[in-house]
OpenMM code with the backbone's topology and positions (N, CA, C; nanometers):
from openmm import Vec3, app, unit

residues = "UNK UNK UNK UNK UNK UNK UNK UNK UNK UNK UNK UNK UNK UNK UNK UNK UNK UNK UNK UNK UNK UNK UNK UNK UNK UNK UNK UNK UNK UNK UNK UNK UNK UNK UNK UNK UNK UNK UNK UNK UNK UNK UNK UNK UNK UNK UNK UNK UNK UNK UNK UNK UNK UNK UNK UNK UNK UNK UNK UNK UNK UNK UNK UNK UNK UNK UNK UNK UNK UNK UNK UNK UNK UNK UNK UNK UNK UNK UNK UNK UNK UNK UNK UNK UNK UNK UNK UNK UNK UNK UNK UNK UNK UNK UNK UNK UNK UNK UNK UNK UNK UNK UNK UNK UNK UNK UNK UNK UNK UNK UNK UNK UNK UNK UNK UNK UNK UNK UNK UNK UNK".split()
positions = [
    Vec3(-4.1962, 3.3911, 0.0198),
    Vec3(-4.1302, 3.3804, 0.1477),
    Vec3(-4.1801, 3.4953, 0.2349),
    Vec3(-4.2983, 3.4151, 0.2749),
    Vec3(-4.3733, 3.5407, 0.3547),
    Vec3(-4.3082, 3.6345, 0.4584),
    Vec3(-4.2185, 3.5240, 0.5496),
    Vec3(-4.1767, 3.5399, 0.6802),
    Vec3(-3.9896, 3.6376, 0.7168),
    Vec3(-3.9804, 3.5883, 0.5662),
    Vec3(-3.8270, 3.6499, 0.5271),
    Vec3(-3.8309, 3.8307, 0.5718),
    Vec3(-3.7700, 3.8696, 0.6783),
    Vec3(-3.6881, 4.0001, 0.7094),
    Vec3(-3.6384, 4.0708, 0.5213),
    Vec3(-3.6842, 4.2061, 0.5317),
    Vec3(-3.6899, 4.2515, 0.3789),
    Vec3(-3.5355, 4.2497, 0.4066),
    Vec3(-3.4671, 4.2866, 0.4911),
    Vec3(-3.2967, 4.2610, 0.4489),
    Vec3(-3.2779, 4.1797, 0.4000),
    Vec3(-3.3664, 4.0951, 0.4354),
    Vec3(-3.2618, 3.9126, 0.3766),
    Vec3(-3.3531, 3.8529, 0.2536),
    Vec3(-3.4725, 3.9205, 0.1945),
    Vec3(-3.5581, 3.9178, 0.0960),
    Vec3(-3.4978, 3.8840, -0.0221),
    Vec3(-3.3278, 3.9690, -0.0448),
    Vec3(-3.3238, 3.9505, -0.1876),
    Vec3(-3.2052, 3.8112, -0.2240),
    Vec3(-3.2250, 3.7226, -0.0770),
    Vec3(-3.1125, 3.6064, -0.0475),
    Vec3(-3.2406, 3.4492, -0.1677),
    Vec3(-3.1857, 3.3929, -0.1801),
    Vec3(-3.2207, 3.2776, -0.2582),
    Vec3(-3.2481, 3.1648, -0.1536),
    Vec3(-3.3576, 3.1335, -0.2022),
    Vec3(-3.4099, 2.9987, -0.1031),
    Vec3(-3.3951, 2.8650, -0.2000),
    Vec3(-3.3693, 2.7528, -0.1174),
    Vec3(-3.3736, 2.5909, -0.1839),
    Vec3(-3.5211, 2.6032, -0.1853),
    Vec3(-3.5509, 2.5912, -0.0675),
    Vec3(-3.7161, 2.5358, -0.0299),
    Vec3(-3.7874, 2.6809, 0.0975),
    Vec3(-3.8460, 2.7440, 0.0083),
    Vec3(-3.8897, 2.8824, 0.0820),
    Vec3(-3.9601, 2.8453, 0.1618),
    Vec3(-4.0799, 2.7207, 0.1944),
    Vec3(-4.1305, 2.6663, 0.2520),
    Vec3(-4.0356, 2.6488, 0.4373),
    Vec3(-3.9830, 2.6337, 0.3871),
    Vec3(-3.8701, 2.5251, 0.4878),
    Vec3(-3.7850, 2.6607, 0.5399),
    Vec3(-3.7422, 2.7856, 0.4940),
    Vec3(-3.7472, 2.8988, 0.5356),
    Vec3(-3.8059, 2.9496, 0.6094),
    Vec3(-4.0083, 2.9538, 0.5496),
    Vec3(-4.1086, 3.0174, 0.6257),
    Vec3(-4.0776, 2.9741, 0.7807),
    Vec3(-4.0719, 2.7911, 0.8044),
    Vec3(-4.1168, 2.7319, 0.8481),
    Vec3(-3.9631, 2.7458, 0.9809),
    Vec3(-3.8784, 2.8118, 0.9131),
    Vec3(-3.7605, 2.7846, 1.0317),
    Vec3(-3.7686, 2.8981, 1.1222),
    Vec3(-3.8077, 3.0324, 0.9878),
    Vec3(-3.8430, 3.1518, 1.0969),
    Vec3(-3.9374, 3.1552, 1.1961),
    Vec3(-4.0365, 3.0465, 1.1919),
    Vec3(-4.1693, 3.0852, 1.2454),
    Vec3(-4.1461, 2.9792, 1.3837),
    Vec3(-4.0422, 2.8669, 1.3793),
    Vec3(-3.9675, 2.8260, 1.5389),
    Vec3(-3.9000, 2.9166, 1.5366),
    Vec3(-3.8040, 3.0179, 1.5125),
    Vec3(-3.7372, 3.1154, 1.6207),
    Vec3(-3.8142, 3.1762, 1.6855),
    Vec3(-3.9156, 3.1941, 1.5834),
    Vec3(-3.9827, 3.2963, 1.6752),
    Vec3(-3.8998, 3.4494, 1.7442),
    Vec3(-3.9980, 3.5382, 1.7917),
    Vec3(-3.9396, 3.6824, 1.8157),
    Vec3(-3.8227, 3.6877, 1.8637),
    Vec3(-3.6972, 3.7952, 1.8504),
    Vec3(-3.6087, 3.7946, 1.8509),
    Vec3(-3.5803, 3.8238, 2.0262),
    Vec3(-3.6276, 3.8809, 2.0697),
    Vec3(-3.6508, 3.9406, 2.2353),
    Vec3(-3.6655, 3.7743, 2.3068),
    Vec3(-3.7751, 3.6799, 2.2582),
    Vec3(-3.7850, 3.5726, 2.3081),
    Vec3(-3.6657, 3.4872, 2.3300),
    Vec3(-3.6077, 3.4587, 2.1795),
    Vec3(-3.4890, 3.3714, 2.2028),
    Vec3(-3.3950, 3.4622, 2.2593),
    Vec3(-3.3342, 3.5849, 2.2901),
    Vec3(-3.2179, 3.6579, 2.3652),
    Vec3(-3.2999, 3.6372, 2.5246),
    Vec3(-3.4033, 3.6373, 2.5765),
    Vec3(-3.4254, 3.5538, 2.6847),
    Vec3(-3.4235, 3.4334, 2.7108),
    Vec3(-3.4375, 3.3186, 2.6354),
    Vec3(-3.4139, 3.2077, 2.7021),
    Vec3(-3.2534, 3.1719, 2.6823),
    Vec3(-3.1571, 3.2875, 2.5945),
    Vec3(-3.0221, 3.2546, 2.5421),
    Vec3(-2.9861, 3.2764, 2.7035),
    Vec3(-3.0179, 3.4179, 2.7376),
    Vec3(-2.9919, 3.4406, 2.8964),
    Vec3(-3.0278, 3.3213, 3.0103),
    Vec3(-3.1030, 3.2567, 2.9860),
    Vec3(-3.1715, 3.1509, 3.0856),
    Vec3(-3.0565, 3.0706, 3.0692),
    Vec3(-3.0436, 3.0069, 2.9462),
    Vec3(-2.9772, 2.9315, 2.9108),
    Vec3(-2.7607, 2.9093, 2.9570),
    Vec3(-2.7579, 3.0767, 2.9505),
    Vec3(-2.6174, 3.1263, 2.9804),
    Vec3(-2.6615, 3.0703, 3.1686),
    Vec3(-2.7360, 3.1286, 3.2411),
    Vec3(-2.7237, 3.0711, 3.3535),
    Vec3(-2.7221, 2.9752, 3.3792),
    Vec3(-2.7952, 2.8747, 3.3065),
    Vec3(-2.7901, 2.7595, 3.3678),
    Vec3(-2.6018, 2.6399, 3.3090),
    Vec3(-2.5271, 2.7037, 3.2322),
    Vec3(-2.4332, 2.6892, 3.1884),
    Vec3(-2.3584, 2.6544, 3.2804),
    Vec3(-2.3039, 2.7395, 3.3852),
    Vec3(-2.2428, 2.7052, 3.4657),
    Vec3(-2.2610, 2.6081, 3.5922),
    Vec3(-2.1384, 2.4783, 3.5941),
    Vec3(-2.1833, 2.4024, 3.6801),
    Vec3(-2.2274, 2.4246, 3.8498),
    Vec3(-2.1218, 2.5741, 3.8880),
    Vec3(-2.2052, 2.5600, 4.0577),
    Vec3(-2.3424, 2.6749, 4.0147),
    Vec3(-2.3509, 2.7278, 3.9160),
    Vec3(-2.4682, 2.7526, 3.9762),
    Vec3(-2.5885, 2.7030, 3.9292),
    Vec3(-2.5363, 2.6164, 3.8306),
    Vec3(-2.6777, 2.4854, 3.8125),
    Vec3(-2.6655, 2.4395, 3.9536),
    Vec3(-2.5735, 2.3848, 3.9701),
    Vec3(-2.5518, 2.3013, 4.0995),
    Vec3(-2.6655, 2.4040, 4.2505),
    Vec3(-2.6094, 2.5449, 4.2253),
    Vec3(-2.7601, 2.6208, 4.3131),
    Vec3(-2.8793, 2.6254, 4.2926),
    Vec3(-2.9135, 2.6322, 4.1725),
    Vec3(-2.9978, 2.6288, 4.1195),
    Vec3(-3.1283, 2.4965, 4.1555),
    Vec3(-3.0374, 2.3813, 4.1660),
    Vec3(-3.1113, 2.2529, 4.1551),
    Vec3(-3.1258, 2.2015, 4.2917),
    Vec3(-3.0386, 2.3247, 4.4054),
    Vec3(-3.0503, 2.2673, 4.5089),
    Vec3(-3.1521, 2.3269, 4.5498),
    Vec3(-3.2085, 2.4383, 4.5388),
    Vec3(-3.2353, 2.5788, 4.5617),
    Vec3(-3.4078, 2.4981, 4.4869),
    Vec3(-3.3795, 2.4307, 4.3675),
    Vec3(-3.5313, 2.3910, 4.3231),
    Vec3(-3.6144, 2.2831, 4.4654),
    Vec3(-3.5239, 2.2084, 4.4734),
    Vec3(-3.5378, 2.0530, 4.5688),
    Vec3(-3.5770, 2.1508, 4.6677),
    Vec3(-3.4872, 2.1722, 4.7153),
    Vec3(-3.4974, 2.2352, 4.9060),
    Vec3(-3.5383, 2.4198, 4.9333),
    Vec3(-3.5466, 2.4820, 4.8408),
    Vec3(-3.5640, 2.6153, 4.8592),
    Vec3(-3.6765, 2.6658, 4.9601),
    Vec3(-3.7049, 2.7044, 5.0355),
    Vec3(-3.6580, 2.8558, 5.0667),
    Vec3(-3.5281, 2.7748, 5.1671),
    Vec3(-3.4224, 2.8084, 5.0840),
    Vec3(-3.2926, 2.7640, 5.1796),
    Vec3(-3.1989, 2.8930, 5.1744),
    Vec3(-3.1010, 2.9261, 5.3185),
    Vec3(-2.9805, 2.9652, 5.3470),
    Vec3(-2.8532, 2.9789, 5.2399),
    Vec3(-2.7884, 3.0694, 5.1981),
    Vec3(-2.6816, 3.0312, 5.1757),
    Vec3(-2.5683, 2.9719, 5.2489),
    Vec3(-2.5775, 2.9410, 5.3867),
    Vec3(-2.4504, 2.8347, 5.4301),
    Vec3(-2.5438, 2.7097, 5.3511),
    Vec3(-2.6495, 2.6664, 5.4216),
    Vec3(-2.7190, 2.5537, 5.3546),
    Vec3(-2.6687, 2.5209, 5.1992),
    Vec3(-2.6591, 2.6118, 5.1418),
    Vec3(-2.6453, 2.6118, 4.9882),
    Vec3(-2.4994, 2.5614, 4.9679),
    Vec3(-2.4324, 2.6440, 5.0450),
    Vec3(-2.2617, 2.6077, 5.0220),
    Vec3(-2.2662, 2.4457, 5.0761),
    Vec3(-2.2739, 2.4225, 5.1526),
    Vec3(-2.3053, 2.2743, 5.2297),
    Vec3(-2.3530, 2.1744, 5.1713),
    Vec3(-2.4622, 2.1953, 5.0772),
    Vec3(-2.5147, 2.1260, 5.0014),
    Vec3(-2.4364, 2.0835, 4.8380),
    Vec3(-2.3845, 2.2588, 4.7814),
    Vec3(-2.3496, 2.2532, 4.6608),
    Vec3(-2.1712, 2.2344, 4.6838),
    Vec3(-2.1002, 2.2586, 4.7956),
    Vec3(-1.9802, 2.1993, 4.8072),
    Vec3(-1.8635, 2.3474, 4.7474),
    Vec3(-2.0000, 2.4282, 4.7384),
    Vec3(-1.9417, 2.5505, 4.6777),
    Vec3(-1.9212, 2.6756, 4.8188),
    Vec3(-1.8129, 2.7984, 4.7994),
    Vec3(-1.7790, 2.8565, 4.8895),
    Vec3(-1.9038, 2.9244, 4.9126),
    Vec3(-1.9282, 3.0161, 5.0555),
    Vec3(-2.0381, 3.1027, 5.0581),
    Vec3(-2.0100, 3.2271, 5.0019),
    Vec3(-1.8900, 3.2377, 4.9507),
    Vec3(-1.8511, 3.3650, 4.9604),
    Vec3(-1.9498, 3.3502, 4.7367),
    Vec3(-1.8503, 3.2307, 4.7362),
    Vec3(-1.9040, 3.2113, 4.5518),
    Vec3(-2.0883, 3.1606, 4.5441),
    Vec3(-2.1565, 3.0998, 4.6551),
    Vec3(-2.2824, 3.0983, 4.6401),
    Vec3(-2.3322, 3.2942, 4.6777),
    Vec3(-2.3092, 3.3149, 4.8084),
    Vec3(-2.3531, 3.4856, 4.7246),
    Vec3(-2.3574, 3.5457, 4.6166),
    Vec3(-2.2133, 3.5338, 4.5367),
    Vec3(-2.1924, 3.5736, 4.4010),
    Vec3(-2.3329, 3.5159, 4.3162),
    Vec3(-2.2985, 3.3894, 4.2810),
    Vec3(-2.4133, 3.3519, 4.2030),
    Vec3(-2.5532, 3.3812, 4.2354),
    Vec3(-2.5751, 3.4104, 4.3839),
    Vec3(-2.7142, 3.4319, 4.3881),
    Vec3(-2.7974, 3.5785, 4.3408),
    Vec3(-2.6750, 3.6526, 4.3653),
    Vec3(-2.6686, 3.8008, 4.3771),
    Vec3(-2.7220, 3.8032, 4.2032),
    Vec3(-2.6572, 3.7038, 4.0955),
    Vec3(-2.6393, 3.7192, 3.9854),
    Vec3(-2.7917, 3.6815, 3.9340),
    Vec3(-2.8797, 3.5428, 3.9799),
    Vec3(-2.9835, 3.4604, 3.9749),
    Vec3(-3.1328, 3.6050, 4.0469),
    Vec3(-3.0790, 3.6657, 4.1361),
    Vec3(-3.1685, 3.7634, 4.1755),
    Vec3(-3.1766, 3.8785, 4.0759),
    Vec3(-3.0613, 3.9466, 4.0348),
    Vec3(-3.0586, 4.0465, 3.9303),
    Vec3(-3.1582, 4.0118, 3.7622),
    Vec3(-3.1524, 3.8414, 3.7570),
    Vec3(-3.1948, 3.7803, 3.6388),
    Vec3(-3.2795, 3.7540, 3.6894),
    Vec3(-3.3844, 3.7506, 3.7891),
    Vec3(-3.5029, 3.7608, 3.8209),
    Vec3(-3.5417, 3.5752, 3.8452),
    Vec3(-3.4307, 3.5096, 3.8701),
    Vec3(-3.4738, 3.3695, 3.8632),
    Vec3(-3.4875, 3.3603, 4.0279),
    Vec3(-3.4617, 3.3820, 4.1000),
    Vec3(-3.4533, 3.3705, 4.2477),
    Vec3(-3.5202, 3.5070, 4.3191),
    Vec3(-3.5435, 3.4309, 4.4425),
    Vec3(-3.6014, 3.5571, 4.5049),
    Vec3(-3.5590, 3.5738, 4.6349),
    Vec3(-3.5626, 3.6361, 4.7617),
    Vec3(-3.4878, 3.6290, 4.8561),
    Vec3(-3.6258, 3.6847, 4.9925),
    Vec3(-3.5881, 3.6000, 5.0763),
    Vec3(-3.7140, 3.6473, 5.1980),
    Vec3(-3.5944, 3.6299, 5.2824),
    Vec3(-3.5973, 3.7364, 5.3796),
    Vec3(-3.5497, 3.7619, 5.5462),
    Vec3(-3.6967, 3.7131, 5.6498),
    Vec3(-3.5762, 3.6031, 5.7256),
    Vec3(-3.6585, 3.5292, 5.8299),
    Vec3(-3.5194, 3.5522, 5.9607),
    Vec3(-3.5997, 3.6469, 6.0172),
    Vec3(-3.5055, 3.6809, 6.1206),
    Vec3(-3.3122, 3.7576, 6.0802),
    Vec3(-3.2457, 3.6820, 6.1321),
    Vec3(-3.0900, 3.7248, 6.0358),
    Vec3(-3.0796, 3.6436, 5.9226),
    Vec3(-3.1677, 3.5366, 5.9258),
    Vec3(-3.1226, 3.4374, 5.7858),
    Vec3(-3.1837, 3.4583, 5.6440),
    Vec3(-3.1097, 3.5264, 5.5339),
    Vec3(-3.1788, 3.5145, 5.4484),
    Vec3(-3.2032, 3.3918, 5.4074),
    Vec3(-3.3337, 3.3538, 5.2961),
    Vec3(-3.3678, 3.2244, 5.2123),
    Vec3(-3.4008, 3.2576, 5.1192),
    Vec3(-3.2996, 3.1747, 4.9917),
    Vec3(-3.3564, 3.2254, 4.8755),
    Vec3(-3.4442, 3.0726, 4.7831),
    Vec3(-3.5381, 3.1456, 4.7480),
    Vec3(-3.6522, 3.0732, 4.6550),
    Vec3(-3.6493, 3.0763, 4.5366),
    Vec3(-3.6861, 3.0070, 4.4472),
    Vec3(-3.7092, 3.0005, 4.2659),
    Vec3(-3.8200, 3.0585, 4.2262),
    Vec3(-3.7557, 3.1616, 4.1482),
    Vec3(-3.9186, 3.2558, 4.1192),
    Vec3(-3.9492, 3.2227, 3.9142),
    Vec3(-3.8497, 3.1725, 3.9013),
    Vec3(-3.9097, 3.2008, 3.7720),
    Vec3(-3.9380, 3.0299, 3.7100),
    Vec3(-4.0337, 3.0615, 3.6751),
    Vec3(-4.1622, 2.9344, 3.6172),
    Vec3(-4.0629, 2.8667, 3.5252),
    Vec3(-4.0732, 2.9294, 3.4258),
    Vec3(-3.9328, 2.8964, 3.3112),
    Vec3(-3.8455, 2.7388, 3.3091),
    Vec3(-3.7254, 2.8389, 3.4182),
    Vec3(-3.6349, 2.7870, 3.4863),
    Vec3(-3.6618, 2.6817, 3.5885),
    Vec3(-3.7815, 2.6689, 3.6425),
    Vec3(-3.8514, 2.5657, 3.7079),
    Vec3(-3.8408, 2.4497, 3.6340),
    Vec3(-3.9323, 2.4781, 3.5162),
    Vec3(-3.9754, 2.3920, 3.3965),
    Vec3(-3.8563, 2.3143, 3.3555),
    Vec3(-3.7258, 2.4206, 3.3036),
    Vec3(-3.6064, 2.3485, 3.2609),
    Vec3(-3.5393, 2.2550, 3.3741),
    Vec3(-3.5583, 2.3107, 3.4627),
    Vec3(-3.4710, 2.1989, 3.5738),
    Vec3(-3.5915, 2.0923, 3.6059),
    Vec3(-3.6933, 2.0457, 3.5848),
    Vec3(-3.7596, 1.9496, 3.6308),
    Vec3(-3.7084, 1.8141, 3.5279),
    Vec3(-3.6401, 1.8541, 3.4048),
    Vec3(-3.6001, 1.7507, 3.2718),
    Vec3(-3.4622, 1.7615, 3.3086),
    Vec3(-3.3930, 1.7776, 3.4265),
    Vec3(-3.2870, 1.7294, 3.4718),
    Vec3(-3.3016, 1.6167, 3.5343),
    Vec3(-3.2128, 1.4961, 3.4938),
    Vec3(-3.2474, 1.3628, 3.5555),
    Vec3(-3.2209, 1.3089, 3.7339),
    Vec3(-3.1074, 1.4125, 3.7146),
    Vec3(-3.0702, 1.4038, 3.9270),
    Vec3(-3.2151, 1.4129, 3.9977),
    Vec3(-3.2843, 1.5225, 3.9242),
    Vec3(-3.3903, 1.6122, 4.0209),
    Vec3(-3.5241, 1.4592, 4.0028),
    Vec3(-3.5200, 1.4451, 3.8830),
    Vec3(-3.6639, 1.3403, 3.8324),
    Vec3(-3.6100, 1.1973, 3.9365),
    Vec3(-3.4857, 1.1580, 3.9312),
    Vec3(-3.4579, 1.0455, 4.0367),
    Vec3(-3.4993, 1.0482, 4.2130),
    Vec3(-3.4366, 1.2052, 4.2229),
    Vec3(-3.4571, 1.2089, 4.3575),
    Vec3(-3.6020, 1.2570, 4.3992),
    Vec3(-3.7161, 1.3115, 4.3077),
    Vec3(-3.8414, 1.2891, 4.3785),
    Vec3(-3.9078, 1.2001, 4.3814),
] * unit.nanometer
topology = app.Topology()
chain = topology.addChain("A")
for resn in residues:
    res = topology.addResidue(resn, chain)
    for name in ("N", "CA", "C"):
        topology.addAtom(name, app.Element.getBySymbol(name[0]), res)
């Protein structure tokens, strides 16, 4: 059990094979606690709900966003504030209006295998 962590070395395998083979999809531990984070964002329904509006129509407004997602501006700031800190969004000033954009590839990727988004292009 090539792949076995020496902590967990002196644990008993059915099929060590099938061990090797489970560690080697987790893959690095840093990797999966990032997409767990991706994953925690996209959890919640308004800010999937920003998220997917923000994919379709972005570089958009937050009134636009509230308008669209049915959500307050006061709670689309919140979430965006949260999506910028996590590096998924990005924000450009065009005059007084900010617009925020989708910066991370990732999160692109995951929302394109959302079926709303695949219907409506």
């Amino acid at each position: 059990m090539h792949l076995v962590p020496e902590d967990r070395a002196h644990r008993r395998a059915i099929d060590e094979h099938s061990v090797c083979e489970a560690i080697a999809g987790i893959g690095d531990p840093d990797t999966v606690r990032t997409w767990a984070e991706r994953f925690s964002l996209l959890a919640d329904p308004n800010r999937l709900s920003v998220l997917l509006a923000i994919h379709r129509a972005g570089p958009i407004a937050v009134t636009d966003l509230a308008l669209a997602t049915g959500v307050n501006e006061s709670a689309v700031s919140q979430i965006l504030r949260l999506l910028r800190v996590s590096g998924t969004v990005a924000a450009t000033k065009d005059g007084r209006v900010v617009r925020y954009r989708l910066v991370d590839h990732d999160t692109a990727t995951l929302l394109e295998s959302v079926p709303a988004l695949r219907q409506a292009g």
